[in-house]
N, C-alpha and C positions, 0 to 999 in steps of 0.2 A: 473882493466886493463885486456883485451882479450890477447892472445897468440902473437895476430900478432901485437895488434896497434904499435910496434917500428920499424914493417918491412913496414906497408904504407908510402907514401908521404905526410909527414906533414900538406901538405896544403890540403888535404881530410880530415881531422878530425874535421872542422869546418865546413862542406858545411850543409848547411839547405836545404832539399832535396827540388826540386818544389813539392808543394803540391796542385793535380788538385782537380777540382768540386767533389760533394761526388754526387757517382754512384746513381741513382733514386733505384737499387733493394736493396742497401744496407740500404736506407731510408725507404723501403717497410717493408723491413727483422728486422730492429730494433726497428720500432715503432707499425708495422703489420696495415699497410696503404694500403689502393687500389688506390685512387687520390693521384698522386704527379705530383708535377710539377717541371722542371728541368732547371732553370733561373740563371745558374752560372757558366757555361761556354763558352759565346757567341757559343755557334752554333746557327746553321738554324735549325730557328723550323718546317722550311718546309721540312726538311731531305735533300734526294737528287732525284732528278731531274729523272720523268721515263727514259729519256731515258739510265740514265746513271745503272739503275733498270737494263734494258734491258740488257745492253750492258755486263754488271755481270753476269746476268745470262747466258750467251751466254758462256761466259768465261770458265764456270766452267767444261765442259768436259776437259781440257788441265789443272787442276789443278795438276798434276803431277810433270809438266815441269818447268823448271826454269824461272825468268821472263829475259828479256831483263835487262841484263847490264848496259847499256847505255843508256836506255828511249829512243832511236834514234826517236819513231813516235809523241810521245809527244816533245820532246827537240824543234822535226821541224816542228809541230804545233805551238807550245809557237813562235819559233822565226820568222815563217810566220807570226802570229799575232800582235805581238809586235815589227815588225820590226828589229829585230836583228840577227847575226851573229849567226849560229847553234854553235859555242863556245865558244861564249856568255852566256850560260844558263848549269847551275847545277842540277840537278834533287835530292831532299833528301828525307827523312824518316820525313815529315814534315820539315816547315822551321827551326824549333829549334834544328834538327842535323846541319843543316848548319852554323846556328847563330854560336853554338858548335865548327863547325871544321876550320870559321875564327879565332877564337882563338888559337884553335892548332898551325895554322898552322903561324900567326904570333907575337904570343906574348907567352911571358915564364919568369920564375922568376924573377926578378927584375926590370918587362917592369911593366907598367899600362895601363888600360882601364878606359876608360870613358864613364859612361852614367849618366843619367837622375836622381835625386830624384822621385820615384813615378814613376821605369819601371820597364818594364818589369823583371820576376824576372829569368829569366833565361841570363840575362847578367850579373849580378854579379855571378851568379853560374858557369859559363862559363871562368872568369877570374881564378875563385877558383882553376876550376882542371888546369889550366895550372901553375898554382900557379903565377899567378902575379895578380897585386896589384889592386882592383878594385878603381874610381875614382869615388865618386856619389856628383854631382854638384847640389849643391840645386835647387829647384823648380820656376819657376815664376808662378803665377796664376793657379796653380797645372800641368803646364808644362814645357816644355823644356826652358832653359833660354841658346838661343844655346849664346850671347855673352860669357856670364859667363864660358862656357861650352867652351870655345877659350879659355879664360886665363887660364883655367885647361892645357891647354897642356902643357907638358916638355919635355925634350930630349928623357923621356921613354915610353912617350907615339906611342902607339902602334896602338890603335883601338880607335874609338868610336861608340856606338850604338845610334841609333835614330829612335826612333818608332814614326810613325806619319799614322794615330792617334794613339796616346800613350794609350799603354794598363797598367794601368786601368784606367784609369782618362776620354780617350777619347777626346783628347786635339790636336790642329793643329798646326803646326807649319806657320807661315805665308808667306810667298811667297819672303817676302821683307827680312826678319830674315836669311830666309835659302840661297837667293843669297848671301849674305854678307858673310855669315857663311862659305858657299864652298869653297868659293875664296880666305878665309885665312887662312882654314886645311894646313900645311903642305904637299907635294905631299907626303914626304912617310908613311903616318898618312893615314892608310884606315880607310874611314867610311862609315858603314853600316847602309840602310836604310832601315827600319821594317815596308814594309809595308802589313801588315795583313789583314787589315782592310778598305784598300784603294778603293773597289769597293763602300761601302758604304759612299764615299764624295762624296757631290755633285759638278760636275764638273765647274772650275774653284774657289772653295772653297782655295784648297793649291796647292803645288805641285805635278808633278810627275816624281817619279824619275829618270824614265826613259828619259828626256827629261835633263839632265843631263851629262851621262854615256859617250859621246863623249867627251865631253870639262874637264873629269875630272877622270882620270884612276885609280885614289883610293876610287870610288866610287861603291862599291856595293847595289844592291837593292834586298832584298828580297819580296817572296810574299807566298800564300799559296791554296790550294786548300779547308782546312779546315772550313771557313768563309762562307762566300757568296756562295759557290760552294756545300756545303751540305755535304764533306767529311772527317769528323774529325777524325772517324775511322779507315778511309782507310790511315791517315797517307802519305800525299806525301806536297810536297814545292819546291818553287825553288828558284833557288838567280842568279841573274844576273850580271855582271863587263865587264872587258876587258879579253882579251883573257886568258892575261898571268896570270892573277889570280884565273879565274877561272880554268884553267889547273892545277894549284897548287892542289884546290879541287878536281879534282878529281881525283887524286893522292892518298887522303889519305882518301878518303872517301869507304865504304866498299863493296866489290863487293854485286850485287842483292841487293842494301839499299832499293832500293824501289820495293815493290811486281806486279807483274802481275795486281793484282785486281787494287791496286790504278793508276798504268800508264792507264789501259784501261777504268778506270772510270776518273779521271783527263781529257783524250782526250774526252770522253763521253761529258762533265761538259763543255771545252770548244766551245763544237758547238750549246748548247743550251743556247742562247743568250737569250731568253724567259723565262727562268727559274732565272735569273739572275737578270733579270727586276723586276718582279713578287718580288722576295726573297726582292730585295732593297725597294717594294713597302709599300711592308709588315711589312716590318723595320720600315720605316718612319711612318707609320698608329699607331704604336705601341711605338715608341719613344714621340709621342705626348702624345698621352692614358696616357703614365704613367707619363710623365713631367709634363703634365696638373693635374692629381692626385696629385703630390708632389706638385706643387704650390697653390692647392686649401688648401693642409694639410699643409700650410707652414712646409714642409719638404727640407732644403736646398739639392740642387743635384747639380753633374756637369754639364755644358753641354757638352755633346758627340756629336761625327763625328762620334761615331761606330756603333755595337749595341750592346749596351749596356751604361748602365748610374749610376755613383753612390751617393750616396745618403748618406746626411752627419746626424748621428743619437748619436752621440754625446756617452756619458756614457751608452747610451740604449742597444749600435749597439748590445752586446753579447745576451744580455737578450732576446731582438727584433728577435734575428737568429736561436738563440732554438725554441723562439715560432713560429716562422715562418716553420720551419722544420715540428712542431710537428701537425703543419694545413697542412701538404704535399707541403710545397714550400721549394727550396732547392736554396740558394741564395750565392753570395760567402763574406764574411768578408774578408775585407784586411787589419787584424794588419798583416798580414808579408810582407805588401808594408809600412809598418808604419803607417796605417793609419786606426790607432783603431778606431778611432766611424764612419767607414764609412763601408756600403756594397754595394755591385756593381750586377748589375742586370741585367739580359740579356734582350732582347727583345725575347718573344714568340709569340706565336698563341696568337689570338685573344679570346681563352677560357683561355689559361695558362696567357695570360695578363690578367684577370679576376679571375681570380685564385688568383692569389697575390694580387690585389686590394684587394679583399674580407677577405681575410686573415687579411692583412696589416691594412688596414681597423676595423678589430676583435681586431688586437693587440692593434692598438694605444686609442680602446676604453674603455681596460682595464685597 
């Protein structure tokens, strides 16, 4: 036992930290590799967007100065674009501070959250530190079973999270499911809608959340710029609701959360409509490529709405990921969504999708 573990808050002593994609230099650095390829944390394998190059570099004489507060030129981008009330819209440190500070701000010891078998894992960790009681409602066809996910509710329920498409699995929720589902939340039961990965559905596939948010004031929608947009590094997201909720957020959220660089490349990201096209085109070219490979290799996989797809490899999956590493492809295992014999695979470049095949390909011939 350490010095302090009896001066923490109990319910930190349990938290399983989120454990991201392993860095490409730290794959370089351990195995002393020059090809790697980096298929394990859905980003865009096209990066980001010249303009938004540009617009960085333009940036960088005022890196002195503090950034904007209040994202004020983004916030009234976003809600010129989306149609919505300037506050309406939260600006964070990625969407996952956000996810994080609905928590805070409405649930606390004795209350529960509910989400999904097979989500995201930063909603169970998110209930952790407020110390209330995480709610994980088993799966339908590796997705949201939102009925099931209704009878979960109790008086203490608090939150619910609902990622759609559900990361990791890449699962939609249906149109018909999720009318139903809203209209018998409780009003004072917010529920939050994760959507990440929502530029890559194709339109009229599910819902959008946004088309929601009037008829239903405990509805929040998150979204991110990390995805589609090319900016994972730069760290920014936003969550959208009704006034009075999002007012709460920003209340406790932390001055300057989000930096200079990401508000001016987030505004960048959103006026290159071109870039966005292109990125989703690219997705699609490559979500086939490799579904088509796992179907020829009778390889069970899910089907995804994302990009990214995973892929059911039974007692192999550990063995399969070492050797997959150790041929420079960096792919993500998910025993800590529970789901030991599967790995989940990004979509890349048209070489990095090539890359894995080849590999993948070496392994299973062994």
């Amino acid at each position: 036992m350490t010095l302090f573990y009896n001066q923490i808050q109990p319910q930190i002593t349990n938290i399983k930290p989120y454990i991201p994609g392993k860095p490409i230099a730290d794959l370089k650095r351990e195995l002393n590799l020059v090809r790697v390829s980096k298929l394990a944390s859905n980003e865009n394998p096209l990066g980001a967007s010249e303009r938004v190059k540009k617009a960085l570099q333009d940036l960088l004489i005022d890196i002195a100065r503090y950034p904007d507060g209040s994202s004020f030129e983004l916030k009234k981008s976003l809600s010129d674009n989306l149609g919505l009330k300037f506050n309406q819209i939260s600006i964070g440190n990625g969407s996952n501070e956000l996810l994080g500070l609905v928590a805070r701000i409405f649930a606390s010891d004795g209350d529960e959250i509910i989400f999904s078998q097979y989500a995201f894992a930063v909603y169970p960790i998110s209930a952790q530190v407020v110390g209330a009681t995480g709610v994980s409602v088993p799966a339908k066809n590796w997705g949201h079973d939102l009925k099931a996910m209704l009878k979960a509710i109790s008086d203490r329920t608090k939150i619910i999270y609902i990622a759609n498409p559900n990361n990791p699995t890449g699962t939609l929720v249906s149109i018909q499911d999720w009318d139903y589902f809203i209209k018998q939340v409780p009003q004072q039961v917010i529920v939050v809608l994760d959507e990440a990965y929502f530029e890559y559905v194709a339109e009229n596939q599910t819902i959008n959340g946004l088309d929601y948010l009037k008829r239903f004031p405990n509805l929040l929608v998150s979204r991110t710029f990390s995805k589609v947009y090319g900016l994972a590094s730069l760290r920014v997201g936003y969550i959208m609701g009704c006034e009075e909720i999002i007012s709460y957020i920003e209340k406790v959220r932390e001055p300057f959360n989000v930096n200079q660089f990401a508000q001016v490349g987030a505004l960048a990201a959103l006026e290159d409509n071109d870039f966005v096209t292109k990125s989703i085109k690219i997705n699609n070219i490559g979500m086939e490529k490799l579904t088509d490979f796992f179907t020829k290799k009778n390889l069970p996989f899910i089907p995804s709405a994302g990009n990214f797809v995973s892929i059911d490899l039974g007692n192999n999956a550990i063995n399969i990921n070492q050797q997959l590493l150790e041929l420079g492809v960096i792919v993500r295992p998910l025993a800590n969504y529970g789901m030991n014999g599967f790995l989940r695979i990004s979509i890349g470049t048209s070489k990095e999708n090539e890359h894995f095949i080849e590999a993948m390909s070496k392994v299973l011939c062994q």
